[in-house]
C-alpha atoms as a printed R data frame, in Angstrom:
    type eleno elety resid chain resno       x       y      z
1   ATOM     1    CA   UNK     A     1   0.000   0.000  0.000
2   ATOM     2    CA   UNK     A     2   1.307   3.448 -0.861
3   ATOM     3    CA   UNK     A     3   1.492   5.812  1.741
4   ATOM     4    CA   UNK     A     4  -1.294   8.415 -0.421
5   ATOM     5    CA   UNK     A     5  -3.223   5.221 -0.358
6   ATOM     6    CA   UNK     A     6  -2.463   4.289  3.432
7   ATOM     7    CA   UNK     A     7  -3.133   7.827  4.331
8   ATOM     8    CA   UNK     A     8  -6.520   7.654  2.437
9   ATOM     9    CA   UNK     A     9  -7.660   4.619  4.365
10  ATOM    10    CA   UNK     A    10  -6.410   5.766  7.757
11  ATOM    11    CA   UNK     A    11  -8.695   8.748  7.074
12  ATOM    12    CA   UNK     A    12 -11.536   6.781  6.049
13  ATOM    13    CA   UNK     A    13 -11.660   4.492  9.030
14  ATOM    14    CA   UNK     A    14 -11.053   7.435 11.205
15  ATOM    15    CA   UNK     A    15 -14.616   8.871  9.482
16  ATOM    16    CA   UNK     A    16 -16.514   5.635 10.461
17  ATOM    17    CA   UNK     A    17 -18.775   6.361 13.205
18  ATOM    18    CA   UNK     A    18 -17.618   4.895 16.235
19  ATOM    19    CA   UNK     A    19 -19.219   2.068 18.761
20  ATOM    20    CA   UNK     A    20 -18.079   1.215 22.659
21  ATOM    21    CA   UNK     A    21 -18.219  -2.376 23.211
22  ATOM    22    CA   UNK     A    22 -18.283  -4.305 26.924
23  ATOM    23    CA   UNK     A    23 -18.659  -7.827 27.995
24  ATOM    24    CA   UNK     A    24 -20.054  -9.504 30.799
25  ATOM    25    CA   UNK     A    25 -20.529 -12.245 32.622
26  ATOM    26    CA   UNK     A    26 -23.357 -13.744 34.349
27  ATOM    27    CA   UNK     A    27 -22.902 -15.929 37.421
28  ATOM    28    CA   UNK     A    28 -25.278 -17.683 39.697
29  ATOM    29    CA   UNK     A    29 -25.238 -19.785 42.737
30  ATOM    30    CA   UNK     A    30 -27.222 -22.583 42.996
31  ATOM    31    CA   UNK     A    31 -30.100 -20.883 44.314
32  ATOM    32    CA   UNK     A    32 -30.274 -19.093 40.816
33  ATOM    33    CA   UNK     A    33 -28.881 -15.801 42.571
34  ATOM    34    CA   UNK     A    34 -26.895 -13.695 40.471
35  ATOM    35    CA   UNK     A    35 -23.479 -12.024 41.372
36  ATOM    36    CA   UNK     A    36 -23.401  -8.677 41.377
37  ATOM    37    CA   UNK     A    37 -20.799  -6.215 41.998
38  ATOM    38    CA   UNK     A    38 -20.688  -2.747 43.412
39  ATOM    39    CA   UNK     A    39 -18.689   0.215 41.474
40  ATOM    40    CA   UNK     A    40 -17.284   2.846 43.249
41  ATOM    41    CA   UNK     A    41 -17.303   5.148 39.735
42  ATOM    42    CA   UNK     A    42 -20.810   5.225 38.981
43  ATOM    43    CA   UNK     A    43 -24.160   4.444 40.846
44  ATOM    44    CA   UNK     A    44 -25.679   1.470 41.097
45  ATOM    45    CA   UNK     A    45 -24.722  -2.103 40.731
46  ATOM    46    CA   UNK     A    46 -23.380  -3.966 37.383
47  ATOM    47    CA   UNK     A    47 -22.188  -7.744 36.475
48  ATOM    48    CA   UNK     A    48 -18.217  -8.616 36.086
49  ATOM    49    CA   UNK     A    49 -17.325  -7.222 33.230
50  ATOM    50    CA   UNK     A    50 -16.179  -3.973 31.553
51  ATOM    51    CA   UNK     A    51 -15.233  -2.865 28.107
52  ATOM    52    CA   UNK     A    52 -13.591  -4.835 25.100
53  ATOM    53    CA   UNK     A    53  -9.995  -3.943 24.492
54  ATOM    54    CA   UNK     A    54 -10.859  -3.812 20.584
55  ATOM    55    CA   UNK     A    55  -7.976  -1.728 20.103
56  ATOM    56    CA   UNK     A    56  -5.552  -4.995 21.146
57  ATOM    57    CA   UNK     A    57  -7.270  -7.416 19.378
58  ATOM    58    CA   UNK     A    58  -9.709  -8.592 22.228
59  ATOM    59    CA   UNK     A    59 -12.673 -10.454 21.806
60  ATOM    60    CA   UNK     A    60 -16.239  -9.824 23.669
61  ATOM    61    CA   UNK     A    61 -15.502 -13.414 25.384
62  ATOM    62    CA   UNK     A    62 -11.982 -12.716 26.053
63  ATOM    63    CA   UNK     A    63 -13.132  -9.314 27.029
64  ATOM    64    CA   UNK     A    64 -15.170 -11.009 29.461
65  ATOM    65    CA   UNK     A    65 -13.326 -13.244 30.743
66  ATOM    66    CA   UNK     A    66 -10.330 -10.966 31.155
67  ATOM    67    CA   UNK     A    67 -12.545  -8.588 33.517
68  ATOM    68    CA   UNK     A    68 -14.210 -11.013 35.491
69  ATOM    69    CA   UNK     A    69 -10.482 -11.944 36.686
70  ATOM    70    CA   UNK     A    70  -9.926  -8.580 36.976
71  ATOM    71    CA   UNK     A    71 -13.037  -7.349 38.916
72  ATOM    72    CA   UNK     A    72 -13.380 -10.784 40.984
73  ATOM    73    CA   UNK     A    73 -10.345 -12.722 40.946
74  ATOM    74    CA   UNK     A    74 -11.951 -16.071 39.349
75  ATOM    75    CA   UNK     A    75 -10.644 -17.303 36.008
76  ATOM    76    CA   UNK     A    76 -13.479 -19.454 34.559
77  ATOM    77    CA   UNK     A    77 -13.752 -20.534 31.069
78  ATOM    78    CA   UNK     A    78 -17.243 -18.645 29.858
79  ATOM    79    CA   UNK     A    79 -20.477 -20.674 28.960
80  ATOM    80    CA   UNK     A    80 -22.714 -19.378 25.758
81  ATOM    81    CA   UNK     A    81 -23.166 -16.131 24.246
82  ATOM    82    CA   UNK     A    82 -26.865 -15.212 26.077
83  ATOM    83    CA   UNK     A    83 -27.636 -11.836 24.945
84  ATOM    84    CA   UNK     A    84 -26.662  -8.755 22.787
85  ATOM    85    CA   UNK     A    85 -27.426  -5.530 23.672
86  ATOM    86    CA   UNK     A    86 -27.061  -2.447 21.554
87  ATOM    87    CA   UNK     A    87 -27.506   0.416 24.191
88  ATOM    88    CA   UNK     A    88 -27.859   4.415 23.272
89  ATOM    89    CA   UNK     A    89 -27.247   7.395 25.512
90  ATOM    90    CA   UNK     A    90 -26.649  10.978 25.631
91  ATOM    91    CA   UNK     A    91 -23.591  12.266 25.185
92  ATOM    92    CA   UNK     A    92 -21.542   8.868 24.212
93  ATOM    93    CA   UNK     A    93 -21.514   6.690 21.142
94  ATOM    94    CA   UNK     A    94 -23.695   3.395 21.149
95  ATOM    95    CA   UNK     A    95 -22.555   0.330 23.210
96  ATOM    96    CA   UNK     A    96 -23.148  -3.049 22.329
97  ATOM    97    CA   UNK     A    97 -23.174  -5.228 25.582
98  ATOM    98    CA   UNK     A    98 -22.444  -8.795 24.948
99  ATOM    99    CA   UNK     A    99 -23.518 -11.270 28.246
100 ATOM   100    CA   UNK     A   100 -22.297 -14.322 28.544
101 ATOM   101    CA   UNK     A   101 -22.641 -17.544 30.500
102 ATOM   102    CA   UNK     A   102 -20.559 -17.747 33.794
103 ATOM   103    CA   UNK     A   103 -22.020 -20.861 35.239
104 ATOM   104    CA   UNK     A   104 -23.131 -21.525 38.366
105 ATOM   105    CA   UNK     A   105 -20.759 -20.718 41.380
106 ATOM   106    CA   UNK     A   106 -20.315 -23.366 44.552
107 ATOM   107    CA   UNK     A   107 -19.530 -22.370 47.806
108 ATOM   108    CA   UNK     A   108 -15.928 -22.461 46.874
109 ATOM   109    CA   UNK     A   109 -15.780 -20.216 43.876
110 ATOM   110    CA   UNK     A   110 -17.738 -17.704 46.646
111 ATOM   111    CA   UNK     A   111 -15.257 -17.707 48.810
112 ATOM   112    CA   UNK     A   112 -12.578 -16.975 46.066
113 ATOM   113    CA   UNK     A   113 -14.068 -13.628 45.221
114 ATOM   114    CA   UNK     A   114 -11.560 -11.011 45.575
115 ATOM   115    CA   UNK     A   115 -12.506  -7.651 44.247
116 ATOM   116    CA   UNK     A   116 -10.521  -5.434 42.456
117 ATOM   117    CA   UNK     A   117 -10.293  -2.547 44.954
118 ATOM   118    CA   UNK     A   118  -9.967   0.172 42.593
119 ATOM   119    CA   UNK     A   119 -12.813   0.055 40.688
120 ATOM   120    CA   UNK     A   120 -15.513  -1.975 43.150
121 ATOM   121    CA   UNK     A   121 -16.569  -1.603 46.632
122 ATOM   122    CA   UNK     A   122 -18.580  -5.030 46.946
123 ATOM   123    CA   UNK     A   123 -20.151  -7.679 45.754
124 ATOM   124    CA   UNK     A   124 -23.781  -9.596 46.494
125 ATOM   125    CA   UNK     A   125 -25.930 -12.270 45.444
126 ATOM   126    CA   UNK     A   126 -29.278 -11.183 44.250
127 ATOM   127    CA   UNK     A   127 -32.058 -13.001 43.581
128 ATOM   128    CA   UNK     A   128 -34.629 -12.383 40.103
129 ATOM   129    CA   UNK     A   129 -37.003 -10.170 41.615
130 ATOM   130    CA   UNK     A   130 -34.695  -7.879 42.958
131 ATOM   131    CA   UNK     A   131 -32.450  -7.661 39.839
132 ATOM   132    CA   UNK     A   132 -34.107  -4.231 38.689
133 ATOM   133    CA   UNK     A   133 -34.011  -2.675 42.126
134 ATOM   134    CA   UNK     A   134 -30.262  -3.068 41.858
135 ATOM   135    CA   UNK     A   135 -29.087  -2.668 37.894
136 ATOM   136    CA   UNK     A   136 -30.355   0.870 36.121
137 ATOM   137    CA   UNK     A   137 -31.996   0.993 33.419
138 ATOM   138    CA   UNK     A   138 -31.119  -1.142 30.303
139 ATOM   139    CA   UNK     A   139 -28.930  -3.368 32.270
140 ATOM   140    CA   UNK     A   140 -31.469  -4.526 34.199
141 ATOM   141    CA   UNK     A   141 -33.883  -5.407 31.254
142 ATOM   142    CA   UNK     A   142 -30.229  -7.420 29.875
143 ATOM   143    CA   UNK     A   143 -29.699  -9.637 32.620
144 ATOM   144    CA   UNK     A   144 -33.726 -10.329 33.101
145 ATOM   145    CA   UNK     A   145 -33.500 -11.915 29.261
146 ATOM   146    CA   UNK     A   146 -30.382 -13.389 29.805
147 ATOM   147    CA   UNK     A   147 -31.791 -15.202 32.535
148 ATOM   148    CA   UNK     A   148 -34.911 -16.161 30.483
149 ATOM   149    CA   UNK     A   149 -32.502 -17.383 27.492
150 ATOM   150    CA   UNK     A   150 -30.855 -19.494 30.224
151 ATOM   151    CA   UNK     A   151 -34.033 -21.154 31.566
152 ATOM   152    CA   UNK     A   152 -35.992 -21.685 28.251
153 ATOM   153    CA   UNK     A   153 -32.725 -22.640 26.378
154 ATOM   154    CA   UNK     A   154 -33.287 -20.581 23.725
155 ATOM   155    CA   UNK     A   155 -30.562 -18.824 21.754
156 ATOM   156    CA   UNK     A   156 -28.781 -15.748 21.980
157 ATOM   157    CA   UNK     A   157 -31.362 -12.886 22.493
158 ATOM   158    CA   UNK     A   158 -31.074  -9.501 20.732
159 ATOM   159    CA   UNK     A   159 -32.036  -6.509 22.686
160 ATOM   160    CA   UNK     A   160 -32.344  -2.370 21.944
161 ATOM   161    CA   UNK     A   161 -32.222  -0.523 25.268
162 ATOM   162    CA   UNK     A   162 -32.883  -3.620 26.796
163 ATOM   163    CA   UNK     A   163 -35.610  -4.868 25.100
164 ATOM   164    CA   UNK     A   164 -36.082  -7.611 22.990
165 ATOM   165    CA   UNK     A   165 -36.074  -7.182 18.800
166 ATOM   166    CA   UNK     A   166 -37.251  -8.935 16.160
């Protein structure tokens, strides 16, 4: 490629419109609780996960998985792909949230939470009802149809805001 022609293209990708992407995962205990964890950036609660390193090369799953041993010290290989999000709000770009499968946790995974101290304040198990009381917004819609695609066994689940599509 010539550099007129390498400039071009470096131009035209910097003219693309531009998406944020994050991964989580969902865990449970056997109860059917779900982890949650507590930021100390922002209000309210969120699952493991945080946003794809796109720029390295990193995958949604390996985005996930990469955080949730960040955020919680556990290194778990990550179940199915349960839902995709595409999320809009003011003054950001879209994100598309990608929620995976963390399995159920035993006793002993519970006791080998350690939080990442920098980011998260604490962590809880919450059961289904209480899910929107603790996750704002779209988030809260997410993990209520991830939960559904994991006890129907259907497939992945597109959402908008949330919501199911299509």
């Amino acid at each position: 490629m010539t550099t007129s022609s390498a400039s071009d293209f470096a131009s035209y990708i910097a003219s693309l419109p531009r998406v944020l992407a994050g991964a989580a995962a969902l865990f449970r205990d056997s109860r059917g609780r779900v982890l949650l964890v507590e930021p100390n950036y922002r209000e309210g609660w969120a699952l493991p996960g945080g946003t794809i390193e796109s720029d390295e090369g990193e995958s949604p799953r390996q985005g996930a998985r990469r955080e949730t041993l960040e955020e919680i010290g556990l290194d778990r290989p990550l179940g199915r792909l349960l839902a995709v999000d595409w999320v809009t709000g003011p003054g950001r770009p879209p994100l598309v949230a990608y929620v995976y499968d963390g399995g159920v946790l035993d006793k002993t995974d519970l006791k080998a939470i350690r939080l990442q101290e920098e980011e998260l304040l604490s962590w809880r198990l919450v059961p289904r009802e209480e899910i929107t009381e603790h996750l704002l917004g779209a988030l809260g819609h997410r993990v209520l149809a991830a939960l559904d695609t994991l006890a129907d066994g259907s497939g992945t689940v597109e959402l908008e805001n949330g919501l199911r599509v299509g």
